[in-house]
N, C-alpha and C positions, 0 to 999 in steps of 0.2 A: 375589833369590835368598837364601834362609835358611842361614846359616854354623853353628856352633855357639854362636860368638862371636855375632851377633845376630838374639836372640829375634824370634816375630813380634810385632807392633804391633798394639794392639786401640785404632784411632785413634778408635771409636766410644767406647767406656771412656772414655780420654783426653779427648777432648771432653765427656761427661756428667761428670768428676768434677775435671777443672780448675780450679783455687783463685781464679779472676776468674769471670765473668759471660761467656756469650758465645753470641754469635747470630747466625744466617743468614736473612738476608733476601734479597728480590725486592721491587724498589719500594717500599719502605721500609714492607711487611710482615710480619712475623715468621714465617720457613718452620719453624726450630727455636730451640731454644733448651739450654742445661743447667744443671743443678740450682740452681748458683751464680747466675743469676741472678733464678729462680725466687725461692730465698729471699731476695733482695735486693728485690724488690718484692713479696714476700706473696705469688703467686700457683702456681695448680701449673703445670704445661707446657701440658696440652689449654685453660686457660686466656689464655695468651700465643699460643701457632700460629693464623695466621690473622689478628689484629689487627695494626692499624697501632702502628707505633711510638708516635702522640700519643700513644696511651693512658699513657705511661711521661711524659710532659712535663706541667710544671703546667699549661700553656696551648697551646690549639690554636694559638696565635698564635706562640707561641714555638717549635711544631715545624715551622708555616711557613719563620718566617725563619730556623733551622737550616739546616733542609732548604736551603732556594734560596742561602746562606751558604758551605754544604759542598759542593757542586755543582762549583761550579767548580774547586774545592782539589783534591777528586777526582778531576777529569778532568787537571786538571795532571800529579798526582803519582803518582792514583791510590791514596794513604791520607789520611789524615785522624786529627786528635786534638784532643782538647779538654777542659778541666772545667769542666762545667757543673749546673746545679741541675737534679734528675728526680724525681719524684713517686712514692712504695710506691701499691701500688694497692691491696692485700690485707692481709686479717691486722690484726689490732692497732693498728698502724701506718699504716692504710691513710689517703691522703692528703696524710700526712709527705712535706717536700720532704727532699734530703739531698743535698748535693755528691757527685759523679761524674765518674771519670777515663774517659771515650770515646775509642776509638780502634777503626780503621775501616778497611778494605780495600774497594774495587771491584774485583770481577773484571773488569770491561770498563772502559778509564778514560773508553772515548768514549760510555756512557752508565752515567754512575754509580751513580745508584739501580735499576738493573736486580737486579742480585745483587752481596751481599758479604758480610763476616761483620765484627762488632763485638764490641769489648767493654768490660765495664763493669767499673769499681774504684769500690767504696763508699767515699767518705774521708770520713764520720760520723763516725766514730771521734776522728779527729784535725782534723775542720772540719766542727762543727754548724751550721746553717743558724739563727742565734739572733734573726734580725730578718724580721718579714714583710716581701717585695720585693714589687715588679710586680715584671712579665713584664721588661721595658726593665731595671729597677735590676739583674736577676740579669745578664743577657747584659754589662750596663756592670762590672757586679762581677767577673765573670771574667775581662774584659781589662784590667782593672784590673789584677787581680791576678799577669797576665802580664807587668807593667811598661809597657802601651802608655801613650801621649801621646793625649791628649785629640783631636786630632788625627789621628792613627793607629784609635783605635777609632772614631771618627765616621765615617771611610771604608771601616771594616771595616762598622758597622751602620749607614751609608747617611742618615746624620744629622749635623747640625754642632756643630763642637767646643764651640758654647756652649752645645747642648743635653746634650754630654756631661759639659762642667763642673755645668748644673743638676744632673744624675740621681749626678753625685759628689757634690755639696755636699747631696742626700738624700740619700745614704749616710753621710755624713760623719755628720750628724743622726742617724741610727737605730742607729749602731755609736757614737754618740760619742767620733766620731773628732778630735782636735785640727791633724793636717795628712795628707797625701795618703799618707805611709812608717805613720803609724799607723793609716789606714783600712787599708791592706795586711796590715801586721802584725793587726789584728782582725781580719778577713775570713779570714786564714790558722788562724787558732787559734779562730774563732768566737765 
């Protein structure tokens, strides 16, 4: 019911002109999208509607294990969040990788890629991506960067802890990093 005291709401507005990125999927395909994310990966909207989300990840492989990763988080909680390295597809840029703040609703938690809405924060700005990675070094680089133990991310990416100290001590090398607090601090500030 509309008061005097409150306007109506033009949530369609609101969502096209929101200061993040953000998207409605079905099966981890893009049903919408609004502006802010369009320009965050180069492309226009009739562009993104319809495609799979890989298209946005540097590697098919990486939006695999995403995907099968956040699954079950989802169906937990039923949201999901993370920052992760995504790919501009369009524009100038197109191909540039760029750190990205995701965060993630299931409308159903008991099948989570069905439908949900996401969204996305560019952190370019204040965390350039200034080292070519694999697929692996990005995924080890953002749990890193959340303070897990070697141990802790090898269970998270389904790998053991000495193959997670290798893909640090390649990080360590390409950020010339001197111990584990400085690869952090680089990786945070690029």
């Amino acid at each position: 019911m509309k008061t005097a005291a409150t306007p109506d709401i033009d949530y369609r507005l609101a969502f096209d002109l929101a200061p993040v990125g953000l998207v409605l999927s079905r099966h981890r395909t893009m049903v919408d999208c609004n502006q802010a994310v369009c320009e965050m990966f180069g492309v226009t909207r009739d562009e993104l509607i319809g495609q799979s989300f890989q298209l946005l990840y540097p590697s098919a492989d990486e939006f695999e294990r995403i995907g099968e990763r956040i699954a079950p988080i989802l169906n937990a909680r039923g949201h999901y969040s993370d920052e992760r390295v995504m790919k501009r597809v369009g524009g100038r840029l197109a191909g540039q990788t760029f750190w990205c703040h995701v965060t993630g609703r299931a409308l159903d938690r008991a099948d989570p890629h069905a439908a949900g809405i996401w969204s996305f924060e560019d952190l370019s700005s204040r965390r350039p991506v200034k080292a070519e990675l694999t697929a692996r070094e990005r995924e080890v680089a953002a749990l890193v960067m959340k303070g897990l133990t070697a141990k802790e991310i090898g269970k998270t990416l389904g790998i053991s802890p000495r193959t997670v100290e290798i893909y640090r001590a390649r990080l360590m090398r390409k950020y010339q990093a001197s111990s584990s607090v400085d690869l952090v601090q680089r990786l945070l500030t690029g």
